[in-house]
DSSP file (Angstrom, degrees, kcal/mol; ACC not computed):
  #  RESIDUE AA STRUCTURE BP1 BP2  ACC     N-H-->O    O-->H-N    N-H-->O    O-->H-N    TCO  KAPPA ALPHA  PHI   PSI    X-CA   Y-CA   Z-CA
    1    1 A X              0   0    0      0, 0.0     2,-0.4     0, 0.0     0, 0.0   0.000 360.0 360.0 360.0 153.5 -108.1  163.0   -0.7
    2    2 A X        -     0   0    0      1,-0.1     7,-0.1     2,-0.0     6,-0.0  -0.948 360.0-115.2-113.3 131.6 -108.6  162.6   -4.4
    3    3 A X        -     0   0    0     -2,-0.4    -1,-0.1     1,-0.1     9,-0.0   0.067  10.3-141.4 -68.7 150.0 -111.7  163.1   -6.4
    4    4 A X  S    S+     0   0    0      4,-0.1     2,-0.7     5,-0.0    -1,-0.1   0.271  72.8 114.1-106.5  16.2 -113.1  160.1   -8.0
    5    5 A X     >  -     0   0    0      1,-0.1     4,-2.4     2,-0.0     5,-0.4  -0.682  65.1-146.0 -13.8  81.0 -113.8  162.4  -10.7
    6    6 A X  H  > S+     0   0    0     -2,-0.7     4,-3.2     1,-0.3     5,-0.2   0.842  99.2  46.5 -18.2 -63.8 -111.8  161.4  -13.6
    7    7 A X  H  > S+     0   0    0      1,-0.2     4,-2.5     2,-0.2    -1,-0.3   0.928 115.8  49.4 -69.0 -49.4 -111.1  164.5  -14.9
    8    8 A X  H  > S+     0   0    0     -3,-0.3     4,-5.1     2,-0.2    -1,-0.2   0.944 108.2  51.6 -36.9 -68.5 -110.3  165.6  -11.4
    9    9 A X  H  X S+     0   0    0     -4,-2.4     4,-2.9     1,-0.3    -1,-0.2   0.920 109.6  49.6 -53.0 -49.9 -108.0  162.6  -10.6
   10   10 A X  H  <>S+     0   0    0     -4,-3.2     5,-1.4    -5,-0.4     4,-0.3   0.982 112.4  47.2 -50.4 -57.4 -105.9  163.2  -13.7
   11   11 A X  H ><5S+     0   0    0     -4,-2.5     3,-1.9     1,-0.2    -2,-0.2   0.923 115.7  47.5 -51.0 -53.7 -105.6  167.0  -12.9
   12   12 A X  H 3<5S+     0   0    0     -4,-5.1    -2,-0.2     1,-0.2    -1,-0.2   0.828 115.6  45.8 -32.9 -60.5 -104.7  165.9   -9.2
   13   13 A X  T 3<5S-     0   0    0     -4,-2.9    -1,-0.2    -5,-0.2    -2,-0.2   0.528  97.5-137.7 -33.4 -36.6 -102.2  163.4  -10.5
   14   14 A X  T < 5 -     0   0    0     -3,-1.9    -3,-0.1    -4,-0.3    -4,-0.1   0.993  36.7-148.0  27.1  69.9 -100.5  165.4  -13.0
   15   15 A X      < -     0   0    0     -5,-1.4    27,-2.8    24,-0.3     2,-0.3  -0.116  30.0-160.7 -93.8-179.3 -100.6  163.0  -14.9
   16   16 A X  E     -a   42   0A   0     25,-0.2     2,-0.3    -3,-0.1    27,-0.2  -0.878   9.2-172.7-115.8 144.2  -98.2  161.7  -17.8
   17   17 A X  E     -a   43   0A   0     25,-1.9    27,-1.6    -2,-0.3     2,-0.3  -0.932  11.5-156.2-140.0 163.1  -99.4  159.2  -20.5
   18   18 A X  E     +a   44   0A   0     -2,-0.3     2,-0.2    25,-0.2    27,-0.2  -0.782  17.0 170.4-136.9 170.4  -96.9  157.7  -22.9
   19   19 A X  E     -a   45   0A   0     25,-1.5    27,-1.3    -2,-0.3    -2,-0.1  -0.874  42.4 -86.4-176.3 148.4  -97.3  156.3  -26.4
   20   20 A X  E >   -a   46   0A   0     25,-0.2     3,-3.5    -2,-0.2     4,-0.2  -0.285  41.3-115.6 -65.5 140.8  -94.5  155.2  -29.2
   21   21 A X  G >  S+     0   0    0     25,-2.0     3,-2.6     1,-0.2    -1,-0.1   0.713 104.9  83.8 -42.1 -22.8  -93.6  157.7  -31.2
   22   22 A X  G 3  S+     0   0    0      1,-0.2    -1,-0.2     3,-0.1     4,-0.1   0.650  91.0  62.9 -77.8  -5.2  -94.9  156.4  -34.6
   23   23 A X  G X  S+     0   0    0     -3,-3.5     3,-1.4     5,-0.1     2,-0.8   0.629  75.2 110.5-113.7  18.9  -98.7  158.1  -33.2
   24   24 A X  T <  S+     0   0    0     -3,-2.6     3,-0.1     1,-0.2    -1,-0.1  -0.758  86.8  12.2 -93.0 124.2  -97.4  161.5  -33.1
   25   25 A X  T 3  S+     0   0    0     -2,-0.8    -1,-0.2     1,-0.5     2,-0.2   0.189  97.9 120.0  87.9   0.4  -98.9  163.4  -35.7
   26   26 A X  S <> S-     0   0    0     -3,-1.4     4,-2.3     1,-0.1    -1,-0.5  -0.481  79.6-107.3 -97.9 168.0 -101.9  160.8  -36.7
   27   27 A X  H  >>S+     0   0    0      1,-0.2     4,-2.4     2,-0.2     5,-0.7   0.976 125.2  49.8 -58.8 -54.5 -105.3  161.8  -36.4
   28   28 A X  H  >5S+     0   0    0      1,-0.2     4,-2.4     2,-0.2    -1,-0.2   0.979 106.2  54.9 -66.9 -35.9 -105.5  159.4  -33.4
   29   29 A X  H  >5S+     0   0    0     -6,-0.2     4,-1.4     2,-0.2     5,-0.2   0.864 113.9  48.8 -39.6 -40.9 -102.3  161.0  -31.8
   30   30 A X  H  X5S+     0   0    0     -4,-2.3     4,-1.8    -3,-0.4    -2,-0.2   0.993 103.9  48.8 -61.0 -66.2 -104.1  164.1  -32.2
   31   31 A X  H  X5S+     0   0    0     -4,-2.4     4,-1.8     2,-0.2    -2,-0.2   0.903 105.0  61.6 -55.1 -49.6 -106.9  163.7  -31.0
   32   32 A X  H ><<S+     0   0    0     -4,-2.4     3,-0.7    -5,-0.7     4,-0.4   0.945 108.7  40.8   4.9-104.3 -105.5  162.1  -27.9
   33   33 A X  H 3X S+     0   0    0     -4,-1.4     4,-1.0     1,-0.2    -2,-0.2   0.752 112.1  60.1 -53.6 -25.5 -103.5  165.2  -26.7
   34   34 A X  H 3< S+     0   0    0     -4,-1.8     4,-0.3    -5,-0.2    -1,-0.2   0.940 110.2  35.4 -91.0 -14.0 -106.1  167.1  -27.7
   35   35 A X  T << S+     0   0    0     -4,-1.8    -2,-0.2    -3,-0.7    -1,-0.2   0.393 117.4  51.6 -47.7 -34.2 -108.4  165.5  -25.5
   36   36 A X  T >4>S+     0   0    0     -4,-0.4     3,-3.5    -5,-0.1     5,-1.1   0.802  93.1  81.7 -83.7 -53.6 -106.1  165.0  -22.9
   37   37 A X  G ><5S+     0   0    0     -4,-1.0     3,-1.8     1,-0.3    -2,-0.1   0.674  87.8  46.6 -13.2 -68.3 -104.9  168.7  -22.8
   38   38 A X  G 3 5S+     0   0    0     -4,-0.3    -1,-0.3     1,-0.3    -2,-0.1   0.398 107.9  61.3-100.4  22.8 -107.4  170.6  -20.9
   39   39 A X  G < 5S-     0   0    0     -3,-3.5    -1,-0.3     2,-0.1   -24,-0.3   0.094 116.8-108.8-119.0  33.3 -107.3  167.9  -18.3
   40   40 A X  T < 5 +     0   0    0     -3,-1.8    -3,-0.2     1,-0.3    -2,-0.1   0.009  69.7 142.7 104.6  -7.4 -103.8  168.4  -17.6
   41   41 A X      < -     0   0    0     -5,-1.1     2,-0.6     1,-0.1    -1,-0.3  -0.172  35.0-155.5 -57.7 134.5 -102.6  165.4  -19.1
   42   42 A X  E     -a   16   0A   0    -27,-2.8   -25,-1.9    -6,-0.1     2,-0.4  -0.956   8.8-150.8-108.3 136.3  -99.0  165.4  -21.1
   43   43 A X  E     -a   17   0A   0     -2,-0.6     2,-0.7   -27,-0.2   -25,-0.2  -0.673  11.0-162.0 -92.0 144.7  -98.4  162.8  -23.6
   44   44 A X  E     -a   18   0A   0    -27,-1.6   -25,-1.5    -2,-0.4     2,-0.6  -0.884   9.6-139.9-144.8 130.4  -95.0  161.7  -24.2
   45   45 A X  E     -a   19   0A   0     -2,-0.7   -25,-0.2   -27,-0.2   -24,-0.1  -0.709  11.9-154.8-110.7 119.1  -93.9  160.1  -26.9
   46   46 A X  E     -a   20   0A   0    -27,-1.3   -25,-2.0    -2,-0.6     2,-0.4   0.019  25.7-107.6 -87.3 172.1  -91.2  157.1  -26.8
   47   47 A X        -     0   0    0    -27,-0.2    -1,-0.1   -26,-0.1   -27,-0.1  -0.986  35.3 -99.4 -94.4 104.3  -88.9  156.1  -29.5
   48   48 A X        -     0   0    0     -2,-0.4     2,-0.4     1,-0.1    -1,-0.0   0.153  34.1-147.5 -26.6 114.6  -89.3  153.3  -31.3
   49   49 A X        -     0   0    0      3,-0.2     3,-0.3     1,-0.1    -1,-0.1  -0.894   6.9-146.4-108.4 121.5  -87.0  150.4  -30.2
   50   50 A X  S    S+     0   0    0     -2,-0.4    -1,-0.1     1,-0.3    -2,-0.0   0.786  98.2  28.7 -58.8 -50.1  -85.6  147.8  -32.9
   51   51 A X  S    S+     0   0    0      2,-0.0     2,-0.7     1,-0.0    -1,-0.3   0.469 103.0  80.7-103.0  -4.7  -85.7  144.9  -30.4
   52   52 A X        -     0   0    0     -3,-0.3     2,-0.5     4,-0.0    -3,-0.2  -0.752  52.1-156.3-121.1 138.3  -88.5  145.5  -27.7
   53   53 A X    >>  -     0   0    0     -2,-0.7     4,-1.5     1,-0.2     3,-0.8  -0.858  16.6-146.7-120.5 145.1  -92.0  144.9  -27.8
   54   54 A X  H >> S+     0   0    0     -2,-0.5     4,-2.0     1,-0.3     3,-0.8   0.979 104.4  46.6 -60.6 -57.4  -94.7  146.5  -25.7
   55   55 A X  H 34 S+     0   0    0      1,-0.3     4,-0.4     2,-0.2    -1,-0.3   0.327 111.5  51.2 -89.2  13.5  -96.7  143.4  -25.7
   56   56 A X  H <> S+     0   0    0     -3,-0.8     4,-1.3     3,-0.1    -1,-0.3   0.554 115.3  42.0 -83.7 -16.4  -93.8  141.1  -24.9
   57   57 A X  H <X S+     0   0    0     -4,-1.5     4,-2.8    -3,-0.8    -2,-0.2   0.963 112.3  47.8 -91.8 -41.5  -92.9  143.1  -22.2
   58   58 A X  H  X S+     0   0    0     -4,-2.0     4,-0.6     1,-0.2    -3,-0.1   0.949 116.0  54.7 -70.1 -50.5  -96.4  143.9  -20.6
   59   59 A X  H >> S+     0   0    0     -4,-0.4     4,-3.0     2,-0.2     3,-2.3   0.944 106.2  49.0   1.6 -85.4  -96.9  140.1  -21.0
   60   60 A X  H 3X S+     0   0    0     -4,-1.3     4,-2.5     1,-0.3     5,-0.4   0.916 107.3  49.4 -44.6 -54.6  -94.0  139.3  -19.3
   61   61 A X  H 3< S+     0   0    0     -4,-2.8    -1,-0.3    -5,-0.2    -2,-0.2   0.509 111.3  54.0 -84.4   6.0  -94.5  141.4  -16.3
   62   62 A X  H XX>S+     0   0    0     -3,-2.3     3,-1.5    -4,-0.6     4,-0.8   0.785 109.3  44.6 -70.5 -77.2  -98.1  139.8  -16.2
   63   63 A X  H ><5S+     0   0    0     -4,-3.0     3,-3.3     1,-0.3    -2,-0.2   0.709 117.4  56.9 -35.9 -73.5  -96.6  136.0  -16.2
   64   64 A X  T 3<5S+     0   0    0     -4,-2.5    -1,-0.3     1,-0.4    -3,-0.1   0.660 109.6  36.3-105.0 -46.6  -94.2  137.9  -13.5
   65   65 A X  T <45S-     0   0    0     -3,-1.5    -1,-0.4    -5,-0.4    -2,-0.2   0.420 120.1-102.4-117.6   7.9  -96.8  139.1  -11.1
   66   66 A X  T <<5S+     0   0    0     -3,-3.3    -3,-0.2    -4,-0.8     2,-0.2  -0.090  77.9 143.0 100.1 -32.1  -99.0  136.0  -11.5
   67   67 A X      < -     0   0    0     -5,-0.5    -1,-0.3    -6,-0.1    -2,-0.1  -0.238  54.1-134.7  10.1  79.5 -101.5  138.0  -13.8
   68   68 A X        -     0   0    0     -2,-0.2    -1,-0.1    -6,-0.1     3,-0.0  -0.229  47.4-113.6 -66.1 144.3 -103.5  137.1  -17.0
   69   69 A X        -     0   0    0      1,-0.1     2,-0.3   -10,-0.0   -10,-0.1  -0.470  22.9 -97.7 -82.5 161.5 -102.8  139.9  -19.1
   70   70 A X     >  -     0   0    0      1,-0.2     4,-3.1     4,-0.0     5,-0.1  -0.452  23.3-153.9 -62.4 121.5 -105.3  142.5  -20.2
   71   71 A X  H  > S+     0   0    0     -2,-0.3     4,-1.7     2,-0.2    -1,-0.2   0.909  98.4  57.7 -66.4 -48.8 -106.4  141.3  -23.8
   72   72 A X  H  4 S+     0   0    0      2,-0.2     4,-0.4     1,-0.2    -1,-0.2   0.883 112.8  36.4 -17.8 -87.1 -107.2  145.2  -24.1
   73   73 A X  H >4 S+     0   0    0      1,-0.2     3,-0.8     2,-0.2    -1,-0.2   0.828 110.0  58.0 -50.1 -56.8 -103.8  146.1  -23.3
   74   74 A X  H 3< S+     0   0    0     -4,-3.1    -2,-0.2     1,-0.2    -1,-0.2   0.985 100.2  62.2 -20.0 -79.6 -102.2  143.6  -24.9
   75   75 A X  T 3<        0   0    0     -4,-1.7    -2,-0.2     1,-0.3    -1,-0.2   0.544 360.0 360.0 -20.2 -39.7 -103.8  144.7  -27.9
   76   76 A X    <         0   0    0     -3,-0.8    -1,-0.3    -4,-0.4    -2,-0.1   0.325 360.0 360.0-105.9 360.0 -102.2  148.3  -28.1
């Protein structure tokens, strides 16, 4: 069973969190990972893509799975 502990769940998980490259090295990129870090978490950081958008895509796979999307998420 898995903690409903956050910090727990994450550790449990091993989890992965991803983000475009362009926030590795900003103060919020930092602070992230560094935040993330001692709860096991690795960030991994995509490469920018010319033609694709995050928030067309997460969109898309909303419309797709019948889903308003998260204005939140959207957002980022």
């Amino acid at each position: 069973m898995i903690s409903q502990d956050p910090p727990a769940r994450l550790r449990a998980l091993r989890a992965r969190a991803g983000h475009g490259d362009d926030w590795r090295g900003t103060p919020q990129g930092d602070r992230l990972e560094h935040e993330l870090a001692p709860l096991g978490v690795e960030i991994v950081h995509f490469s920018a893509t010319v033609h694709a958008s995050g928030t067309a895509l997460r969109t898309a796979l909303a419309a797709i799975e019948g889903e308003r999307p998260d204005l939140e998420t959207v957002a980022t």
